[in-house]
C-alpha positions, 0 to 999 in steps of 0.5 A: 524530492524522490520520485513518488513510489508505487504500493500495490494492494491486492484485489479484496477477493482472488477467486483465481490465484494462478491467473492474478499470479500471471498478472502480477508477475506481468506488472512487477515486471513493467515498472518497479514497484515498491510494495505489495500488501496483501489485503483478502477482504475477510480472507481466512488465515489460511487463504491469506497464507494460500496467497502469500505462498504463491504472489510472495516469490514473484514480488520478491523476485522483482524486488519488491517487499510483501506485506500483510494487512491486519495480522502482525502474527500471521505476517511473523509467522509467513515471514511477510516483510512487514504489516500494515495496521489500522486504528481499528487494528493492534496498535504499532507498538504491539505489533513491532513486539511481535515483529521486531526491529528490521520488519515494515511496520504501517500505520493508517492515520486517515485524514488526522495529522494528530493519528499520523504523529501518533503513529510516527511516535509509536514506531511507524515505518510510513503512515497512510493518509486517505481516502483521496478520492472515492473508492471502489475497494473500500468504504469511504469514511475519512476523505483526505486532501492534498495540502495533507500530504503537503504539510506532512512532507515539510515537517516530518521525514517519514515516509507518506502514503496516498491511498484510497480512489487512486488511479493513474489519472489522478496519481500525479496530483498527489505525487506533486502534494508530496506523497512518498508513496501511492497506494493502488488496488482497483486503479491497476486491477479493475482499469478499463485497459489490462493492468500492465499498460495501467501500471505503465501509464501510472508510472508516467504520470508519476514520473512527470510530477517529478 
């Protein structure tokens, strides 16, 4: 088992894009994290550009990978590294065609095993399993469990994402489950304490599920 990868999501609402560029590069460079989607709740196309043209460079100059929630034009026409789809989003053959074959592509599939292999089928880079716990970045419709995690790293290759509630208390339980990633937004930017030691402490606890 590899040790389970931290994906960041951005708050829903930046109203200060300088200063949360100042703390992503801040928690890029504490630990290594996999991923960064950007996720603008109701964000125009053009501030969602506005933001990738300001937090992509950082991510990436820690090696991290950027990708778009939602939009597989826009992240084709920003040159994101990928998108990630929803049920209620283009579907994940539509939006490779659109990106191609060397793009991220993520699916979300909630708590269905029957939407993940679907998903899996069509193309899919990683599928998204959640919401774990109760969030306060989204509504919760869907609450998943830890045996899905389970059953699904048993069986299948693919790579797995936790999402939904997560925080660096409760992140280990999951990384134990067999998530191959963990998908964070209010855990990191909203902890009680900064983000840096949040990011710190999550990577601990990640690192003793090992």
């Amino acid at each position: 088992m590899s040790l389970t990868q931290i994906y960041l999501l951005t708050p829903p609402q930046i109203p200060d894009l300088d200063g949360f560029a100042v703390q992503l590069d801040a928690v890029c460079a504490a630990v290594e994290i996999a991923s960064l989607q950007i996720r603008l709740k109701d964000g125009s196309a053009a501030q969602v550009g506005e933001a990738f043209a300001v937090l992509a460079p950082i991510a990436r100059s820690h090696g991290t990978i950027v990708i778009l929630n939602d939009d597989p034009e826009l992240a084709r026409e920003l040159g994101a590294d990928g998108v990630h789809v929803g049920q209620s989003d283009m579907s994940v053959k539509a939006a490779r065609k659109i990106l191609g074959p060397d793009k991220v592509i993520g699916a979300t599939a909630h708590n269905s095993r029957h939407l993940a292999m679907e998903a899996g089928e069509a193309g899919a880079d990683y599928v998204a399993f959640g919401a774990f716990y109760p969030s306060a970045t989204k509504k919760t419709e869907f609450t998943a469990t830890p045996d899905l995690l389970s059953w699904w790293s048993d069986l299948f290759e693919l790579p797995c994402v936790a999402i939904g509630g997560i925080n660096p208390q409760n992140a280990g339980a999951l990384a134990e489950a067999g998530a191959d990633f963990v998908a964070l937004s209010a855990g990191i930017w909203n902890a009680e304490t900064d983000p840096v030691a949040a990011i710190k402490q999550l990577a601990k606890s990640l690192m003793e599920a090992e």
